[in-house]
C-alpha positions in Angstrom: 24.5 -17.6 -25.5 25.8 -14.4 -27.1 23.2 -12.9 -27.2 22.0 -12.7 -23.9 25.3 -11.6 -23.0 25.7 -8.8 -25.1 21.8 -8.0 -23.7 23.7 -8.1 -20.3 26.5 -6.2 -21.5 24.3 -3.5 -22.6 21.9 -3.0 -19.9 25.4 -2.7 -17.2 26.4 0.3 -20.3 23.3 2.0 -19.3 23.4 1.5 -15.8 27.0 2.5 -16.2 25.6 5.9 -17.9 22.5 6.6 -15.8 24.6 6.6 -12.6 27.5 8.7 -14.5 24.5 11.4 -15.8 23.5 11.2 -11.8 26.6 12.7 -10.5 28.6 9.2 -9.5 31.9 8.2 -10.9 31.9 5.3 -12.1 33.5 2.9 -13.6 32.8 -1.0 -15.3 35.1 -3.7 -14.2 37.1 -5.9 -16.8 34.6 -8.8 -18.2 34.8 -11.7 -15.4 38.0 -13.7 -15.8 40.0 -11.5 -17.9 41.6 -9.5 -15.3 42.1 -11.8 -12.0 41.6 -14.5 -10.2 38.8 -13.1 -7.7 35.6 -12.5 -9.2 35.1 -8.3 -9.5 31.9 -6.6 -9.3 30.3 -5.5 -12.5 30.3 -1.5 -11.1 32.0 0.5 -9.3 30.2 4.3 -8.5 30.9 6.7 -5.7 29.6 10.1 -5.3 32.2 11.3 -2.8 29.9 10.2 -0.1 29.0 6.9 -0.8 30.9 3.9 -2.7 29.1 0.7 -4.0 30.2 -2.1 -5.5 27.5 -3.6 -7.9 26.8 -6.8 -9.2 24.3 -6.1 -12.1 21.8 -8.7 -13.3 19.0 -8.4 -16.3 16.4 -10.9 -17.3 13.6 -10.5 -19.3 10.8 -11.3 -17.1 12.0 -14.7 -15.7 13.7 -14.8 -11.9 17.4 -14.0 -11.4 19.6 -16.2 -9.7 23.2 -15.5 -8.0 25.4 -18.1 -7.0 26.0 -18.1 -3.3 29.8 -17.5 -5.0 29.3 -14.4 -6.6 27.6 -12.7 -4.0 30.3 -13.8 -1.6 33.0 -12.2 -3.6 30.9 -8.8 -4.1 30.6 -8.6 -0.5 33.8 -9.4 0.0 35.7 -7.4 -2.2 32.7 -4.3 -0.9 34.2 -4.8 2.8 37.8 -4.5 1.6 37.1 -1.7 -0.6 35.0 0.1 1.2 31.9 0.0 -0.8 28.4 -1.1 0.0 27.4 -4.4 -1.8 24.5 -3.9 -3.8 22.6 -6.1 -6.4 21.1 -4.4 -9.1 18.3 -6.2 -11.2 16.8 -5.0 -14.2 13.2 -6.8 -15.5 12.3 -5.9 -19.3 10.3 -2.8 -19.7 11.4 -2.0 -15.7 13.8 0.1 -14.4 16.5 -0.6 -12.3 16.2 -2.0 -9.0 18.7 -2.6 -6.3 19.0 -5.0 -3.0 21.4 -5.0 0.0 23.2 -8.9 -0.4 21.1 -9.9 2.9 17.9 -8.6 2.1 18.0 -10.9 -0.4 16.2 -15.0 -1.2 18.3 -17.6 -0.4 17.4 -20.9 -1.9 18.1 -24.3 -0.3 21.3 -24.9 -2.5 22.8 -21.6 -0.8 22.1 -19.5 -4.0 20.2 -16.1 -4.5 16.9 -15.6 -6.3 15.4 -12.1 -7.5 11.8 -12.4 -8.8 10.4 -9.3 -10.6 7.9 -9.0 -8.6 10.2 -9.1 -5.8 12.3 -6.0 -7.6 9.4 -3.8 -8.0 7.7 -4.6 -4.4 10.8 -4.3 -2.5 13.7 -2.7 -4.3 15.4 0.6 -4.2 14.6 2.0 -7.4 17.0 4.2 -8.9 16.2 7.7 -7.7 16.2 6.7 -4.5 19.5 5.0 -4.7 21.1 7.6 -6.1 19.2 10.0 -3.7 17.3 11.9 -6.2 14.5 10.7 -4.0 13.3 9.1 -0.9 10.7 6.5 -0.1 8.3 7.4 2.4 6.3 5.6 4.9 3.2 5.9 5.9 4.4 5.8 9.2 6.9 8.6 8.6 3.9 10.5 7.1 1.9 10.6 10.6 3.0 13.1 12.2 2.1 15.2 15.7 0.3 18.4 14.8 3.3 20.8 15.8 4.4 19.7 13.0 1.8 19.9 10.8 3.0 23.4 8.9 6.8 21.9 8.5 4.8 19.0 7.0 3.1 21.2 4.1 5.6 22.7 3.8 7.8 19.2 2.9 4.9 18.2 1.0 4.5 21.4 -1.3 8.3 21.1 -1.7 8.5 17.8 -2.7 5.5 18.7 -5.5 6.9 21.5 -6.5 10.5 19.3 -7.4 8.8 16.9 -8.6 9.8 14.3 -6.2 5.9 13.6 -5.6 2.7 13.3 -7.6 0.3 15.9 -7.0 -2.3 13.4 -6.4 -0.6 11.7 -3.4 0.2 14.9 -2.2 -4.0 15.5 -2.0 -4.0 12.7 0.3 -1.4 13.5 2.2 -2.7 16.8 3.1 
């Protein structure tokens, strides 16, 4: 299947370039085999702050599947390195989308499975993973009337950024 691979090779490319234009440093290990023995993640980005080590994944629509290998070595090699493992999964027409190793399916045969749905329901999309933005609660968003004007005030902020539509703003407020 070339083709899907150089599909695969050109969606890491752009993850790889999304995260550099975010302010990580990054870089793409060697294609799997070439270099060693032990499996290596696709990525590698830190920001100074925080390291991961990424195993990237794209599909056009159907569900992704990890072998119960490879997401042994990423956390593996994550621990010794230092990095937080993290799975990112791209759909067609979707964005990136990116899961801790445990938070995600595990079949009966000891594999991992990513459905799209899945991705866009439960993922960390990619502002917030690189901390452009955060996902709020509702929960977080009751809050205890002395702080009610710090609370505008977030909210107004966060408009005014960009980080949130002005429209769930309104019902915020």
């Amino acid at each position: 299947m070339p083709n899907s691979n150089a599909k695969g090779d050109r969606r890491e490319r752009e993850l790889v370039n999304d995260l550099d234009e975010s302010g990580f440093a990054v870089m793409r290990a060697p294609a799997s085999g070439s270099a060693t023995e032990r499996e290596l993640p696709d990525v590698l980005a830190g920001d100074g702050d925080t390291f991961y080590a990424i195993e990237a994944k794209s599909s056009a629509g159907d569900p992704i599947y990890l072998t119960g290998e490879e997401i042994e070595a990423l956390v593996y090699f994550a621990q010794n390195f230092g990095a937080k493992p993290r799975v990112g999964v791209r759909f067609d027409r979707e964005d990136w989308y990116f899961f801790h190793p445990g938070d995600l399916y595990q079949t009966d045969g000891g594999n991992y499975r990513v459905k799209k749905e899945t991705a866009l329901a439960d993922g960390t999309d990619f502002a917030e993973f690189t901390g452009a933005s955060e996902k709020v609660t509702l929960d977080e968003i009751t809050v205890e009337k002395s702080e009610d004007d710090e609370n505008v005030r977030e909210i107004l902020g966060a408009v005014e950024r960009g980080d949130l539509p002005i429209a769930d703003a309104a019902e915020m407020l």
